[in-house]
LOLOGU-242970 format. One line per field, with one value per atom (N, C-alpha, C, O, CB): x, y, z; residue number from 1; residue in three letters. Coordinates in steps of 0.05 Angstrom, whole numbers, padded with zeros to 5 digits. Glycine has a CB too. Example, Ala and Ser with C-alpha at 12.3 -4.5 7.8 and 13.67 -1.06 7.14 Angstrom:
! LOLOGU-242970
east = (00264, 00246, 00264, 00285, 00226, 00257, 00273, 00258, 00268, 00282)
north = (-00114, -00090, -00066, -00066, -00089, -00045, -00021, 00001, 00023, -00012)
up = (00156, 00156, 00156, 00169, 00181, 00142, 00143, 00157, 00161, 00114)
i = (1, 1, 1, 1, 1, 2, 2, 2, 2, 2)
aa = (ALA, ALA, ALA, ALA, ALA, SER, SER, SER, SER, SER)
//
This chain:
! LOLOGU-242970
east = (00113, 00139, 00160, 00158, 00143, 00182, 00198, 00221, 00228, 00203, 00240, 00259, 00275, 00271, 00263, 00313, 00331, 00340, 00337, 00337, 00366, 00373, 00396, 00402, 00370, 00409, 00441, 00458, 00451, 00446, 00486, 00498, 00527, 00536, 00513, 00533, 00544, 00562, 00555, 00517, 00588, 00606, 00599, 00576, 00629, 00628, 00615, 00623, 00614, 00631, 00644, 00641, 00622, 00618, 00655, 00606, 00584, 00556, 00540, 00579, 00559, 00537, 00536, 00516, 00530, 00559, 00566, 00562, 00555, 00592, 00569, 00574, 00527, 00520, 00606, 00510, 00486, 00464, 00444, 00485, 00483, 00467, 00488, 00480, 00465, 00506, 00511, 00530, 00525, 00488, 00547, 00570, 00583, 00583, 00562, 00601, 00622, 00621, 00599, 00633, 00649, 00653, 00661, 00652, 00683, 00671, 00672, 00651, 00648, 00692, 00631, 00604, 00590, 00577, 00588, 00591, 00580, 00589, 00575, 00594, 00612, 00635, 00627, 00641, 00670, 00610, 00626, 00586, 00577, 00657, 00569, 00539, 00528, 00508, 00526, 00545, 00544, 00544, 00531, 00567, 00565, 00571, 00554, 00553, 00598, 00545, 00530, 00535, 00520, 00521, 00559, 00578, 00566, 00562, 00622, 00563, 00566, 00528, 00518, 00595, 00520, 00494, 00473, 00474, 00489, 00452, 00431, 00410, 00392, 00414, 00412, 00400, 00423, 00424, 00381, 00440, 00459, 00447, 00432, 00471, 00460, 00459, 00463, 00479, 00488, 00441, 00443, 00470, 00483, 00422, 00476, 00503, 00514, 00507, 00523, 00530, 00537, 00571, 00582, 00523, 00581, 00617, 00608, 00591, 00642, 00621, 00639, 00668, 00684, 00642, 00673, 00700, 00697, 00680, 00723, 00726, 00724, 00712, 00713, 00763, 00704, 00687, 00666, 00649, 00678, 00652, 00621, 00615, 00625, 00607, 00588, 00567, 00543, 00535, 00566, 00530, 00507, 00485, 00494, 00510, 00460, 00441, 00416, 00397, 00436, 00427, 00413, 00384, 00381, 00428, 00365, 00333, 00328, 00312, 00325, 00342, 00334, 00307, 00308, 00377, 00292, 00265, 00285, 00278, 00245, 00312, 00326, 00326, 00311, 00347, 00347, 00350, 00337, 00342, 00355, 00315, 00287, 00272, 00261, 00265, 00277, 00267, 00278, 00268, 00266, 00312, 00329, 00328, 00331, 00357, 00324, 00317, 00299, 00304, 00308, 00269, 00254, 00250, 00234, 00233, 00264, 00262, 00287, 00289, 00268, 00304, 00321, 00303, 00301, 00336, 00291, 00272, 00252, 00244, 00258, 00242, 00222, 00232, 00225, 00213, 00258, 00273, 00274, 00265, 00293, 00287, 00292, 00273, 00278, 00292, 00247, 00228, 00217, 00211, 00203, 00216, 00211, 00223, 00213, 00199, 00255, 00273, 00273, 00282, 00307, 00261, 00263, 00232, 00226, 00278, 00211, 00178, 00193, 00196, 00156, 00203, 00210, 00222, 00214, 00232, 00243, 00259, 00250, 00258, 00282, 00227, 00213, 00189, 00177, 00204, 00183, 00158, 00166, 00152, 00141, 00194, 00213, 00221, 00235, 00248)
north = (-03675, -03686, -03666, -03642, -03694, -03677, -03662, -03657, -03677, -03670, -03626, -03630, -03633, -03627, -03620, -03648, -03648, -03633, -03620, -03660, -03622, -03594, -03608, -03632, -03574, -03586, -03587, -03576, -03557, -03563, -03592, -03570, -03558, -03573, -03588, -03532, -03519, -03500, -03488, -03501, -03500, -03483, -03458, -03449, -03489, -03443, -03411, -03410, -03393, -03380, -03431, -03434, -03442, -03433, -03445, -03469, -03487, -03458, -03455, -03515, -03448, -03425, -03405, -03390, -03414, -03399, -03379, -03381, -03362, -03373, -03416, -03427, -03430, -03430, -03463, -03431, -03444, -03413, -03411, -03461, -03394, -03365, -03355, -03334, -03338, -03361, -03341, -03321, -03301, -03329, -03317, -03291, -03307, -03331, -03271, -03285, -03288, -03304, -03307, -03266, -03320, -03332, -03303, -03307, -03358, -03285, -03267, -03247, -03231, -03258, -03254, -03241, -03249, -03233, -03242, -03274, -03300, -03292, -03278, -03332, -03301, -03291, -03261, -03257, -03289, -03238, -03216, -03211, -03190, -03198, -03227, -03224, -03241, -03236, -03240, -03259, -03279, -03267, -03277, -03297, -03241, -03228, -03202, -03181, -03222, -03206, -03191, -03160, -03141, -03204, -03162, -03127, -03114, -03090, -03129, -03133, -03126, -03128, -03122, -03159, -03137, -03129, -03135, -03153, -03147, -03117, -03120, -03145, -03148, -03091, -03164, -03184, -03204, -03211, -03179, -03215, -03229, -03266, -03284, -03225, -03263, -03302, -03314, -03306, -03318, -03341, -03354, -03370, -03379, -03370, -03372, -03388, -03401, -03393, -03367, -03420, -03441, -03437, -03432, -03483, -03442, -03450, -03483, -03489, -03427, -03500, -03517, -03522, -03536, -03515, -03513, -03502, -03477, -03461, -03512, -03476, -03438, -03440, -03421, -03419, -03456, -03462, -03449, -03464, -03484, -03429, -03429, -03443, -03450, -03402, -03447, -03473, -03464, -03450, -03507, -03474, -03465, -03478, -03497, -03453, -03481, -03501, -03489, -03475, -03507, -03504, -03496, -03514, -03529, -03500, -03505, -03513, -03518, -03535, -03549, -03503, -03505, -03464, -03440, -03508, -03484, -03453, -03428, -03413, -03452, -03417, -03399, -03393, -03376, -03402, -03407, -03403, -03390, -03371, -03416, -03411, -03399, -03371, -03356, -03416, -03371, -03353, -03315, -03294, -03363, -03331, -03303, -03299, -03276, -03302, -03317, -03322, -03299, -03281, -03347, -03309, -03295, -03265, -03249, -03310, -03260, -03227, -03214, -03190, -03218, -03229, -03223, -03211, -03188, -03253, -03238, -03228, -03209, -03194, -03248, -03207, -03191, -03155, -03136, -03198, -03162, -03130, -03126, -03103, -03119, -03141, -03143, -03127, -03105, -03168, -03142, -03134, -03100, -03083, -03160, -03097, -03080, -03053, -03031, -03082, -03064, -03041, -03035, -03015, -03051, -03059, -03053, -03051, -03056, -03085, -03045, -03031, -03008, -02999, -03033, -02996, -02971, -02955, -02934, -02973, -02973, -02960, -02962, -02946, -02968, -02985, -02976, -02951, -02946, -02998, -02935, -02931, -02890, -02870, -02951, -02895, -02867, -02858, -02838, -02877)
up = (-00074, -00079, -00070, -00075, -00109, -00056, -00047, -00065, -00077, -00025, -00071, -00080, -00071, -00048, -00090, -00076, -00072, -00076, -00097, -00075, -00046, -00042, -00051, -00049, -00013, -00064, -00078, -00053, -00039, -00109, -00048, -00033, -00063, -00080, 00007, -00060, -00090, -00072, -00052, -00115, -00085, -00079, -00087, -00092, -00088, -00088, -00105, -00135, -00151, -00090, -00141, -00170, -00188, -00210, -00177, -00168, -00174, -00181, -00200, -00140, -00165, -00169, -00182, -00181, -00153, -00197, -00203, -00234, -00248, -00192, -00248, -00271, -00263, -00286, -00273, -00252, -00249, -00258, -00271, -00214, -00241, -00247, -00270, -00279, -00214, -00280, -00297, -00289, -00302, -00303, -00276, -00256, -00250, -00247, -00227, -00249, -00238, -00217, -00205, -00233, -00206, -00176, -00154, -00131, -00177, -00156, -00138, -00132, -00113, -00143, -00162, -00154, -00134, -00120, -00171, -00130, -00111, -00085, -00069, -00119, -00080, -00055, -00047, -00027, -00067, -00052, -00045, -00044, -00033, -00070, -00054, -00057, -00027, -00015, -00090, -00022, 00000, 00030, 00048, -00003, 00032, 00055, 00066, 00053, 00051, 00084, 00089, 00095, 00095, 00103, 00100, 00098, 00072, 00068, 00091, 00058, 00025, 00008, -00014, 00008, 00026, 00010, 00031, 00048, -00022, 00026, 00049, 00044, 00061, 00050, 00022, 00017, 00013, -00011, -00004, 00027, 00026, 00011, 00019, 00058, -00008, -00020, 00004, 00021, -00044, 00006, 00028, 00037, 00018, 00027, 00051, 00056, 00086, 00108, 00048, 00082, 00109, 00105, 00084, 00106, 00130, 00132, 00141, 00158, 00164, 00126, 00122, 00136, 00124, 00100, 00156, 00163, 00158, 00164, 00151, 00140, 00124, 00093, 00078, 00117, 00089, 00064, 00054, 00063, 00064, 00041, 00040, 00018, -00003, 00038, 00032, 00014, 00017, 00036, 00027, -00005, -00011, -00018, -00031, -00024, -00020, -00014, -00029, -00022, 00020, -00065, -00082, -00071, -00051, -00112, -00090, -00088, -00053, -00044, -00110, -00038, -00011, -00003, -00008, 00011, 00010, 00018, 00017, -00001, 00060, 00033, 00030, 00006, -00003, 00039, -00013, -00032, -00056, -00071, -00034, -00053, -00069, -00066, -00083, -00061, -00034, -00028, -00037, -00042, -00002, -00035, -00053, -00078, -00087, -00053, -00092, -00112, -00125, -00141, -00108, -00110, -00120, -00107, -00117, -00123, -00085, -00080, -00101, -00104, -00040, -00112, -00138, -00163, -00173, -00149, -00171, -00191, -00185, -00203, -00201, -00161, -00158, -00166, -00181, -00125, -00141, -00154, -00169, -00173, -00153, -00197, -00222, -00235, -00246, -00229, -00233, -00252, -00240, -00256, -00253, -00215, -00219, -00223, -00224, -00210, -00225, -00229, -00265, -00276, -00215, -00276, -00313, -00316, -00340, -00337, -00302, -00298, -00303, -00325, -00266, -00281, -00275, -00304, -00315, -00249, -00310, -00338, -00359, -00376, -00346, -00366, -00388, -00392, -00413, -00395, -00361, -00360, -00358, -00363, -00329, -00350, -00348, -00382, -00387, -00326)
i = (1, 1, 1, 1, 1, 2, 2, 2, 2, 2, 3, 3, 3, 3, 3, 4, 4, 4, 4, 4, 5, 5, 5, 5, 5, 6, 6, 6, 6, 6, 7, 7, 7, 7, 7, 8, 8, 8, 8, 8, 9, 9, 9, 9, 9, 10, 10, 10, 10, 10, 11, 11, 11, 11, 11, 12, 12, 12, 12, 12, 13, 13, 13, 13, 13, 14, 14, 14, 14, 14, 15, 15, 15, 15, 15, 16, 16, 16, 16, 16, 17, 17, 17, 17, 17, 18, 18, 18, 18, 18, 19, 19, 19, 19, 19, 20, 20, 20, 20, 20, 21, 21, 21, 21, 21, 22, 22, 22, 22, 22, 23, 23, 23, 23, 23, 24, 24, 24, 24, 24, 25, 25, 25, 25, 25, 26, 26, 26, 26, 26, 27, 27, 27, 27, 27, 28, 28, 28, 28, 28, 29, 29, 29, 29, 29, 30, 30, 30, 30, 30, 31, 31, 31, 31, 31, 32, 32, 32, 32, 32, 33, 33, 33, 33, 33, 34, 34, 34, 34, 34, 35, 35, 35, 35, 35, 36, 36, 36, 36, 36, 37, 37, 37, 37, 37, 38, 38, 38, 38, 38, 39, 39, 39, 39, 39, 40, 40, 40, 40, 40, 41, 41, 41, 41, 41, 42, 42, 42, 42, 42, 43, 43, 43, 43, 43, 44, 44, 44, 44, 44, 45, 45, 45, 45, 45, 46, 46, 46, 46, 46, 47, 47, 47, 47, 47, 48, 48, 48, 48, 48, 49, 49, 49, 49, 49, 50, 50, 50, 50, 50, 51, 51, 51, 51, 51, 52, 52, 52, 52, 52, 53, 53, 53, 53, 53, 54, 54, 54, 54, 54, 55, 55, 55, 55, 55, 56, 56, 56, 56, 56, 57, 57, 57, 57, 57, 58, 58, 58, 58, 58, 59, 59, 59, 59, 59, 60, 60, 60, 60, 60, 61, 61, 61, 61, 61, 62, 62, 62, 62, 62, 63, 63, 63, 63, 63, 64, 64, 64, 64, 64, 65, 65, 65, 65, 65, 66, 66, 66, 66, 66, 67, 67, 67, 67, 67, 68, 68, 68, 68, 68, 69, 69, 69, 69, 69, 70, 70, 70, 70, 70, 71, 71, 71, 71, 71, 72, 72, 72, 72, 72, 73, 73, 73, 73, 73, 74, 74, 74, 74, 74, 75, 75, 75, 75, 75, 76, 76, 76, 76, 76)
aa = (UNK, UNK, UNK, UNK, UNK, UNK, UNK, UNK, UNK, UNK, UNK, UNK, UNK, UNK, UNK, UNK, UNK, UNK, UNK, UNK, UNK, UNK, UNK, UNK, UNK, UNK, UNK, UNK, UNK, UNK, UNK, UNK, UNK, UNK, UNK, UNK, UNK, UNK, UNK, UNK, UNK, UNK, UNK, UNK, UNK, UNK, UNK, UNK, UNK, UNK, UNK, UNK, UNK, UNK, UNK, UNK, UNK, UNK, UNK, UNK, UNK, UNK, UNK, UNK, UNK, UNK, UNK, UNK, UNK, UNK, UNK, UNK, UNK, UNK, UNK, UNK, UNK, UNK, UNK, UNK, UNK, UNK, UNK, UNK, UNK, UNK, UNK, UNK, UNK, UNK, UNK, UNK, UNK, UNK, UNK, UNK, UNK, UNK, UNK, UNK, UNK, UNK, UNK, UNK, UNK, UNK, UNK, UNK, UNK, UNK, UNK, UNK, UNK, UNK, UNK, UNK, UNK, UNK, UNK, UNK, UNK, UNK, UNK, UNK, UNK, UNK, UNK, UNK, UNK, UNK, UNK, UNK, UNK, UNK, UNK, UNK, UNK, UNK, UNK, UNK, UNK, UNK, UNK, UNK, UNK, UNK, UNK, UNK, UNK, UNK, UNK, UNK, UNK, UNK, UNK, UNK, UNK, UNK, UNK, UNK, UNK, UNK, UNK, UNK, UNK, UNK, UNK, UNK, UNK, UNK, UNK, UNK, UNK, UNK, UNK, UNK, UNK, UNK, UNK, UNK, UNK, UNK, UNK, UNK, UNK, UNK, UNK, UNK, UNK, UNK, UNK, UNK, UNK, UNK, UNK, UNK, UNK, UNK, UNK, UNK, UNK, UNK, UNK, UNK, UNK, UNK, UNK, UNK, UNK, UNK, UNK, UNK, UNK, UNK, UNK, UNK, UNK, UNK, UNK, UNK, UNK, UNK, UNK, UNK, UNK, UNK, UNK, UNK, UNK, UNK, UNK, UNK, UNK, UNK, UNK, UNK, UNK, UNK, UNK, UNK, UNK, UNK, UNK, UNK, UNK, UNK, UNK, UNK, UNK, UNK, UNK, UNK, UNK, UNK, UNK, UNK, UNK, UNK, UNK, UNK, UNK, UNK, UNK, UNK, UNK, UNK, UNK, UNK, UNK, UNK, UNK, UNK, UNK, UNK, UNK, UNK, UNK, UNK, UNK, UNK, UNK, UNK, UNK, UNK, UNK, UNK, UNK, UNK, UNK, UNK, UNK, UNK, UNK, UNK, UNK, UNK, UNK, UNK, UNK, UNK, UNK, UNK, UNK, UNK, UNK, UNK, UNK, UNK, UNK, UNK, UNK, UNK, UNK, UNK, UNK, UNK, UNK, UNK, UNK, UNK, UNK, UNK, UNK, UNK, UNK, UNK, UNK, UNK, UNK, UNK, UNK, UNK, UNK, UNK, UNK, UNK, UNK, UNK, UNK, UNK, UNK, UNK, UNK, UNK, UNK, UNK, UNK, UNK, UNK, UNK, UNK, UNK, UNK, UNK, UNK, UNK, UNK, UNK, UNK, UNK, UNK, UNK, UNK, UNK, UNK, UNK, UNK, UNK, UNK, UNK, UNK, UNK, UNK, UNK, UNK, UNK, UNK, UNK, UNK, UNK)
//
């Protein structure tokens, strides 16, 4: 079964993960982080394409870092 991809602004994502909207905006650009949130222009719009393979896919190299950055701090 296939899922339906959301298309989500940066407020829409921001209220879905929990952060800020300029966390979103500034996580999106790739100047700004070497694992950039997936993202499309709309015009000058960005949009974003929740439960889409990208997404998921940041998703879980998120968590992946995650966990092993709090391995690390419980083990220090």
């Amino acid at each position: 079964m296939s899922h339906a991809i959301e298309i989500s602004d940066a407020a829409e994502m921001a209220a879905r993960l929990r952060v800020k909207e300029s966390w979103i905006v500034e996580e999106s650009k790739p100047s700004r982080s070497s694992d950039p949130i997936p993202v499309f222009l709309l015009g000058k719009h960005r949009r974003y394409r929740w439960g889409s393979p990208e997404m998921n896919a940041w998703l879980s190299r998120r968590v992946a870092a995650s966990s092993a950055y709090n391995d690390r701090r419980t083990r220090g």
